[in-house]
Backbone as XML, in Angstrom:
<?xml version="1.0"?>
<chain id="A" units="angstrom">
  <residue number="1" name="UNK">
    <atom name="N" x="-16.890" y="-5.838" z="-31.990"/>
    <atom name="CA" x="-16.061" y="-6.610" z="-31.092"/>
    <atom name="C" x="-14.719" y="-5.880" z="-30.932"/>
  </residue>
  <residue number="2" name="UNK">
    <atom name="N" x="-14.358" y="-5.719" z="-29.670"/>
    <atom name="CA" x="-13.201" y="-5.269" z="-29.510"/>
    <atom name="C" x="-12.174" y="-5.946" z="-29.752"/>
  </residue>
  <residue number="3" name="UNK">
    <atom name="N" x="-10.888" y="-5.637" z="-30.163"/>
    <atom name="CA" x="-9.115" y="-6.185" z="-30.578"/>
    <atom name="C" x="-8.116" y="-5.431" z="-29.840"/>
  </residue>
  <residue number="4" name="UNK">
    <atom name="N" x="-7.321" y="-6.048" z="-29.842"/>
    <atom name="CA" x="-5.793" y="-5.772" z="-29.146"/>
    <atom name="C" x="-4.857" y="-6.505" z="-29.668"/>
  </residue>
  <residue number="5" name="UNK">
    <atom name="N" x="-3.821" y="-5.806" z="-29.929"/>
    <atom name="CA" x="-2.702" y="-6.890" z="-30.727"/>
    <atom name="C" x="-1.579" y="-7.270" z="-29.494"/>
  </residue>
  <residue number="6" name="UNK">
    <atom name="N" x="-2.119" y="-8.318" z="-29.666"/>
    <atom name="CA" x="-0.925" y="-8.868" z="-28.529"/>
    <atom name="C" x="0.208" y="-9.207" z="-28.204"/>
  </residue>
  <residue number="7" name="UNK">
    <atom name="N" x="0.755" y="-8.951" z="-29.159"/>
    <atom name="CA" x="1.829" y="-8.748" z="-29.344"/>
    <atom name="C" x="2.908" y="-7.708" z="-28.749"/>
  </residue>
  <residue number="8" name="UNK">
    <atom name="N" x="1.620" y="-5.777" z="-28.571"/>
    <atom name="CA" x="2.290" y="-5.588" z="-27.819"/>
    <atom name="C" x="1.747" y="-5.515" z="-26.275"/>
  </residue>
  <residue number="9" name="UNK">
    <atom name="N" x="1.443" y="-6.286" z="-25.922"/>
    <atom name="CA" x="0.868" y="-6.396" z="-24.510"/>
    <atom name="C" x="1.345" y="-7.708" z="-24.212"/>
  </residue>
  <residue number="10" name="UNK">
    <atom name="N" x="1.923" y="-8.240" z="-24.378"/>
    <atom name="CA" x="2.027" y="-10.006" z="-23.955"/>
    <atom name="C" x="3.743" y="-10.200" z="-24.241"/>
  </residue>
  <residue number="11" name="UNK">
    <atom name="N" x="4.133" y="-10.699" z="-23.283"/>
    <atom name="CA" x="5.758" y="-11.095" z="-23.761"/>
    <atom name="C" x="5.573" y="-12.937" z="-24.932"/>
  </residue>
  <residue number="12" name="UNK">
    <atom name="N" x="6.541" y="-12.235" z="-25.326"/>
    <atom name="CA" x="7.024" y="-13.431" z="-26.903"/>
    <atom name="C" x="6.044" y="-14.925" z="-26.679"/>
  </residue>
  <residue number="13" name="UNK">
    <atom name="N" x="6.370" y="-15.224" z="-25.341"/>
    <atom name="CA" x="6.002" y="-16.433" z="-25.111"/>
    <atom name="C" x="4.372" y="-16.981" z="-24.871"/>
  </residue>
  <residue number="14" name="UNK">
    <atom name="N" x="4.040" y="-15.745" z="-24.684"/>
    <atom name="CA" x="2.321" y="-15.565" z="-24.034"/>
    <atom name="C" x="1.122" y="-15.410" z="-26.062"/>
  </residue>
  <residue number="15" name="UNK">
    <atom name="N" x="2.018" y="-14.204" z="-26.673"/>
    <atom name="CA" x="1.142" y="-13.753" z="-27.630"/>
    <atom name="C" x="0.159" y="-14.899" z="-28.222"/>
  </residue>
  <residue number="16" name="UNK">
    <atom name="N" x="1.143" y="-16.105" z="-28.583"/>
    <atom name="CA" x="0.147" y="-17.130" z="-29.298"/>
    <atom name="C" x="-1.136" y="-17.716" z="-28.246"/>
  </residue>
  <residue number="17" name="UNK">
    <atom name="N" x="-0.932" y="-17.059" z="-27.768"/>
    <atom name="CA" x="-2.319" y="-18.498" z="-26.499"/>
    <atom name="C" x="-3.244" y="-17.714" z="-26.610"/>
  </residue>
  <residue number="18" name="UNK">
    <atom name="N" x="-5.248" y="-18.708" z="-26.212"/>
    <atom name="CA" x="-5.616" y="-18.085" z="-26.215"/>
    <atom name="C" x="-5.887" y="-17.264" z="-24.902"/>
  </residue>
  <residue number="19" name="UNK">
    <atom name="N" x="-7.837" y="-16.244" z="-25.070"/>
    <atom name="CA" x="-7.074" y="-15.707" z="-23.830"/>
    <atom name="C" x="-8.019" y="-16.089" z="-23.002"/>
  </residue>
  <residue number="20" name="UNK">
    <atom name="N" x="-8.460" y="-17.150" z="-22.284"/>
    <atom name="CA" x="-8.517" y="-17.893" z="-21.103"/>
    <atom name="C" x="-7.070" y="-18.297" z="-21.031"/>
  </residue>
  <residue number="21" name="UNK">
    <atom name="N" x="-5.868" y="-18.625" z="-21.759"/>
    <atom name="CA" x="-5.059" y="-19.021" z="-21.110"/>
    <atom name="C" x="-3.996" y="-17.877" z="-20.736"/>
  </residue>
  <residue number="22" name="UNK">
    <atom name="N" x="-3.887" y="-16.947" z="-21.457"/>
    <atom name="CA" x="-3.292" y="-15.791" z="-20.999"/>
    <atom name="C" x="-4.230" y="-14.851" z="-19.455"/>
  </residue>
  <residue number="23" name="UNK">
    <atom name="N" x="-5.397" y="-15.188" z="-19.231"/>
    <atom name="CA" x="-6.289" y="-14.455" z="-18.457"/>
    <atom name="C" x="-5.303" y="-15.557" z="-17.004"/>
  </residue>
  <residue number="24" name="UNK">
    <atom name="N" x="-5.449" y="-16.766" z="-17.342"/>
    <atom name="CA" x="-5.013" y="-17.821" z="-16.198"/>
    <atom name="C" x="-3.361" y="-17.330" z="-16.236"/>
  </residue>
  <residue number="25" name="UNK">
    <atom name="N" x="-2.238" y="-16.658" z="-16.981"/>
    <atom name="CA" x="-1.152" y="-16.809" z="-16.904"/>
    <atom name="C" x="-1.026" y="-15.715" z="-15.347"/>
  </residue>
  <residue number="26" name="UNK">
    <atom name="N" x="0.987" y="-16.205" z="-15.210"/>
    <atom name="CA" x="0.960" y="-15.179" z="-14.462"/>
    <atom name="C" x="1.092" y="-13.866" z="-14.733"/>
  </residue>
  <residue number="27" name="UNK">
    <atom name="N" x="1.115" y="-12.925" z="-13.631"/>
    <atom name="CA" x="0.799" y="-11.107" z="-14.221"/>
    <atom name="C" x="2.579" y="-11.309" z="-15.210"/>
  </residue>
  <residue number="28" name="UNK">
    <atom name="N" x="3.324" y="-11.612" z="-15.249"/>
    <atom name="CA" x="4.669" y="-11.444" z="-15.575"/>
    <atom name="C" x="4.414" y="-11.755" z="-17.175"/>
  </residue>
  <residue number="29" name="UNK">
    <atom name="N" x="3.190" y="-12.837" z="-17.457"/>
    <atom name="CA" x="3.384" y="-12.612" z="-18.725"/>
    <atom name="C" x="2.913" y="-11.579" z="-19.730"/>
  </residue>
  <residue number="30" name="UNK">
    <atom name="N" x="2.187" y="-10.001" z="-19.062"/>
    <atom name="CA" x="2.262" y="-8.906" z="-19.678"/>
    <atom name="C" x="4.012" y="-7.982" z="-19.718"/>
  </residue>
  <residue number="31" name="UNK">
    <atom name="N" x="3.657" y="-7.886" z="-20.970"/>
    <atom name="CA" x="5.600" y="-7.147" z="-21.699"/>
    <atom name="C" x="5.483" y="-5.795" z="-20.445"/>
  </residue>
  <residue number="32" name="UNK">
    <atom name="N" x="6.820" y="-5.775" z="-19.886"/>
    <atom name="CA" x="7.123" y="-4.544" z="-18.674"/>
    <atom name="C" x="6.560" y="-5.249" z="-17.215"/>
  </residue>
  <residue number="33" name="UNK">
    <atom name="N" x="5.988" y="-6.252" z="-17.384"/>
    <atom name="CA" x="5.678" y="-6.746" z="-15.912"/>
    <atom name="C" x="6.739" y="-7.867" z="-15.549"/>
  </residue>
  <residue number="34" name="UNK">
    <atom name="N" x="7.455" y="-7.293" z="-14.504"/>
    <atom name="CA" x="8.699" y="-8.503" z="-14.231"/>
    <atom name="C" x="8.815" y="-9.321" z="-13.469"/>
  </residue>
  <residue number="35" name="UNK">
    <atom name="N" x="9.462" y="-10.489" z="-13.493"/>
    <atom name="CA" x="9.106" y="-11.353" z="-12.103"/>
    <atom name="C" x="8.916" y="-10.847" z="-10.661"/>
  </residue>
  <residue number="36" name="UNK">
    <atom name="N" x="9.816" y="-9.786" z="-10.557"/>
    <atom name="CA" x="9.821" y="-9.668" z="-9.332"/>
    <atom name="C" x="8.612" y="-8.252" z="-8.910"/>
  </residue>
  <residue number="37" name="UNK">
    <atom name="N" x="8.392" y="-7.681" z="-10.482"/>
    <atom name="CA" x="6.921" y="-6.502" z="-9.242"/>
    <atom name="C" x="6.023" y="-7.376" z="-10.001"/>
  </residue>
  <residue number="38" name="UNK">
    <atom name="N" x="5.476" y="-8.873" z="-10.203"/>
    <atom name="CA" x="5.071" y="-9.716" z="-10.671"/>
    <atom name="C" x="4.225" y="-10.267" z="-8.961"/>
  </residue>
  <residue number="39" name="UNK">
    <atom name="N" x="5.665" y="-10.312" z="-8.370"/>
    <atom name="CA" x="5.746" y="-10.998" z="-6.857"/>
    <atom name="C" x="5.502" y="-9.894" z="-5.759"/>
  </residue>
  <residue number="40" name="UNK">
    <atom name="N" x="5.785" y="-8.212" z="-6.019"/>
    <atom name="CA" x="5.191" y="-7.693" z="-4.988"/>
    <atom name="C" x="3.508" y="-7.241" z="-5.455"/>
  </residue>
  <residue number="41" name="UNK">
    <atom name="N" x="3.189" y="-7.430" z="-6.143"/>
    <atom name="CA" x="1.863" y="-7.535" z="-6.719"/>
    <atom name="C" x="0.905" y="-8.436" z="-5.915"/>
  </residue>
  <residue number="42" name="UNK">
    <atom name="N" x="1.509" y="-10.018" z="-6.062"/>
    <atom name="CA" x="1.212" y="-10.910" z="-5.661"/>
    <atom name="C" x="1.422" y="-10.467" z="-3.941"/>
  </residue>
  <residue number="43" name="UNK">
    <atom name="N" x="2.360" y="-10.042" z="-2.970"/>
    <atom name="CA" x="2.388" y="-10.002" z="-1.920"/>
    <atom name="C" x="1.714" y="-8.146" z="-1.640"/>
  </residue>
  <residue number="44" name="UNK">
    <atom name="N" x="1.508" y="-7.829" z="-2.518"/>
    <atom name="CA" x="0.690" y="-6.390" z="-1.734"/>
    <atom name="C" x="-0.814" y="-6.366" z="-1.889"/>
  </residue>
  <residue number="45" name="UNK">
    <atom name="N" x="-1.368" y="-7.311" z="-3.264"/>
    <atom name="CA" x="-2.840" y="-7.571" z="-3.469"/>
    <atom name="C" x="-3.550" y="-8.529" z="-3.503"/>
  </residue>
  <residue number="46" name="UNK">
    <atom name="N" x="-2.311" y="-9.511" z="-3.574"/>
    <atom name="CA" x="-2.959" y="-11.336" z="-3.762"/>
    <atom name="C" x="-3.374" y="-11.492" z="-5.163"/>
  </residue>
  <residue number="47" name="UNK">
    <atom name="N" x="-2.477" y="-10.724" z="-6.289"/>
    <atom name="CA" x="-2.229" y="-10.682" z="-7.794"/>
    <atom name="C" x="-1.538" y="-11.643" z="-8.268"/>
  </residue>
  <residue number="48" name="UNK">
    <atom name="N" x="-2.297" y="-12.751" z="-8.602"/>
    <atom name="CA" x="-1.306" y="-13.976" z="-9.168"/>
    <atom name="C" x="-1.041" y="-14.459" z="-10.607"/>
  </residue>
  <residue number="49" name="UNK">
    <atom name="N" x="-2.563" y="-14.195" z="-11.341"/>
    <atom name="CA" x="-2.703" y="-13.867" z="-12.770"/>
    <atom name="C" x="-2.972" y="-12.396" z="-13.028"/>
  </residue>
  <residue number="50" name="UNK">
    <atom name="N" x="-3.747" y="-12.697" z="-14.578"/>
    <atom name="CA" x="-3.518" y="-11.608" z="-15.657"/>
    <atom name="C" x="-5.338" y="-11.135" z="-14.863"/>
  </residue>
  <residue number="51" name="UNK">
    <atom name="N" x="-5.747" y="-12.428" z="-15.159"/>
    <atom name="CA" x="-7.579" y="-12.176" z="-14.300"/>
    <atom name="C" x="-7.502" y="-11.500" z="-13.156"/>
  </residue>
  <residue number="52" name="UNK">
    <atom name="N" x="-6.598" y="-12.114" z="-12.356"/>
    <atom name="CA" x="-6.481" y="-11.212" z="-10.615"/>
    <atom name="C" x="-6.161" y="-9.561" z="-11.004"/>
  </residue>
  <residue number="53" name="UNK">
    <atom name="N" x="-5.543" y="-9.510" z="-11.948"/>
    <atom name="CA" x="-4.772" y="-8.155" z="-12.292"/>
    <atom name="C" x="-5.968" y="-7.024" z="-12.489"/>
  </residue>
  <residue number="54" name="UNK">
    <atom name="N" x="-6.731" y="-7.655" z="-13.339"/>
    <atom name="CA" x="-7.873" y="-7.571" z="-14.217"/>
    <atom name="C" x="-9.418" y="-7.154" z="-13.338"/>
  </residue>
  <residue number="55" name="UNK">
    <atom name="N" x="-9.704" y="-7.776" z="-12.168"/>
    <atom name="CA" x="-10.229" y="-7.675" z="-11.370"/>
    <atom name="C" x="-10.111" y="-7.031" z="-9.915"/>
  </residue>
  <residue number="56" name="UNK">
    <atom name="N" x="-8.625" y="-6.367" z="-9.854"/>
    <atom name="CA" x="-8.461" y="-5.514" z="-8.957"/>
    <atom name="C" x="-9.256" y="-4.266" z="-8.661"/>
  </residue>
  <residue number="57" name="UNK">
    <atom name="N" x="-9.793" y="-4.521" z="-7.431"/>
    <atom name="CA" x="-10.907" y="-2.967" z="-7.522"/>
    <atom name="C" x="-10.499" y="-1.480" z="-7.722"/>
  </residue>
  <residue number="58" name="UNK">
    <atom name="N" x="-9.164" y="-1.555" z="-7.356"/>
    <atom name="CA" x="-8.193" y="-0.628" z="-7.242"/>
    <atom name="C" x="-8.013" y="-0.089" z="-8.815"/>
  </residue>
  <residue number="59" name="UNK">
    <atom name="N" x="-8.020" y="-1.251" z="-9.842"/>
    <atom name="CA" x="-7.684" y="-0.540" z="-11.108"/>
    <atom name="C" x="-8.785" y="0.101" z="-11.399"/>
  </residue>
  <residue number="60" name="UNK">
    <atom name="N" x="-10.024" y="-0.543" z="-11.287"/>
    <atom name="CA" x="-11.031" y="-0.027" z="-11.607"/>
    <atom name="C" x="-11.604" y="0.996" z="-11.073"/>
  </residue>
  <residue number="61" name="UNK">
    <atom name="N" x="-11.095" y="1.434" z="-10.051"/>
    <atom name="CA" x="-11.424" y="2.459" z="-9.359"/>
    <atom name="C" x="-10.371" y="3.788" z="-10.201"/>
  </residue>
  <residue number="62" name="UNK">
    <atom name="N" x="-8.959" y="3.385" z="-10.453"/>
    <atom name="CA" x="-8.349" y="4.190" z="-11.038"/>
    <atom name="C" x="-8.674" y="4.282" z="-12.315"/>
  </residue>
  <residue number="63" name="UNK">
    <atom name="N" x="-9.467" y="3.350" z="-12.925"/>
    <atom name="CA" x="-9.765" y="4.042" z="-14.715"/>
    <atom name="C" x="-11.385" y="4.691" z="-14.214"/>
  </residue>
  <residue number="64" name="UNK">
    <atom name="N" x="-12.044" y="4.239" z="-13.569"/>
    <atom name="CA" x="-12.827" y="5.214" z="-13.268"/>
    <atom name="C" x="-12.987" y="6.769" z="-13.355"/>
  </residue>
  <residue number="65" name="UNK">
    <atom name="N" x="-11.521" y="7.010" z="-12.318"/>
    <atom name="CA" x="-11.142" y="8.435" z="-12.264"/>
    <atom name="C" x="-10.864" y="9.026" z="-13.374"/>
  </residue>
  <residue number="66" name="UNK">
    <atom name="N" x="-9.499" y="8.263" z="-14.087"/>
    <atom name="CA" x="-9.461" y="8.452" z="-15.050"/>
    <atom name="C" x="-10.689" y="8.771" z="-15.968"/>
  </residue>
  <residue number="67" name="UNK">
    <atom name="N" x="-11.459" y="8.293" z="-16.324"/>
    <atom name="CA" x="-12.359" y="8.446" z="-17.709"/>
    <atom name="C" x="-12.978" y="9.771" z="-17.127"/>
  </residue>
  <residue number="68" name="UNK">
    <atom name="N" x="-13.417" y="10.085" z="-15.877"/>
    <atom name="CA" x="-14.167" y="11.244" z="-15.470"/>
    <atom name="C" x="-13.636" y="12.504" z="-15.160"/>
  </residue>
  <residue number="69" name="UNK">
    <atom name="N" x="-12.455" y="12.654" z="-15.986"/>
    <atom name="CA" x="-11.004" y="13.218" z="-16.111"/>
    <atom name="C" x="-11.336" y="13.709" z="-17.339"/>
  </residue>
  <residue number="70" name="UNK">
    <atom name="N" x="-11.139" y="12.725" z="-18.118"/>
    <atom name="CA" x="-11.034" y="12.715" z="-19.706"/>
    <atom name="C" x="-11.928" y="13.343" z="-19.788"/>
  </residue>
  <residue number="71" name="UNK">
    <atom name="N" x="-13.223" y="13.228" z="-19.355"/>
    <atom name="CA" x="-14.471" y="12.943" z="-19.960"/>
    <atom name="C" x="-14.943" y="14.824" z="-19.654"/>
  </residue>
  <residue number="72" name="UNK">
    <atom name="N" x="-14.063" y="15.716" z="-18.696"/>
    <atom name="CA" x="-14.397" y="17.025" z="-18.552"/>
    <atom name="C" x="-13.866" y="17.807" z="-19.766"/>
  </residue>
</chain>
């Protein structure tokens, strides 16, 4: 089973929850994500949670690349 300490991925207020409720928070409650590129997120992809974040095809398209990068 995979882990992550959330502590450092989650601001102060987020770490204790679980994570359906951090998946439902907004993107702002990952540490370095700020209200406001929180909100052009939300107005450039329709990114409102951590799930929307999560499900962007765009990321997945960029770790894609990524790994087939790594992976030479």
């Amino acid at each position: 089973m995979a882990s992550i300490d959330l502590d450092k991925v989650l601001d102060k207020a987020w770490a204790d929850k679980s994570v359906p409720e951090v998946l439902a928070a907004p993107v702002s409650a990952l540490k370095g994500v700020s209200d406001r590129q929180a909100g052009l997120l939300k107005e450039a992809f329709g990114v409102v949670t951590v799930a929307d974040l999560a499900a962007l095809k765009y990321v997945g398209w960029a770790q894609a690349l990524a790994a087939l990068d790594s992976a030479k």
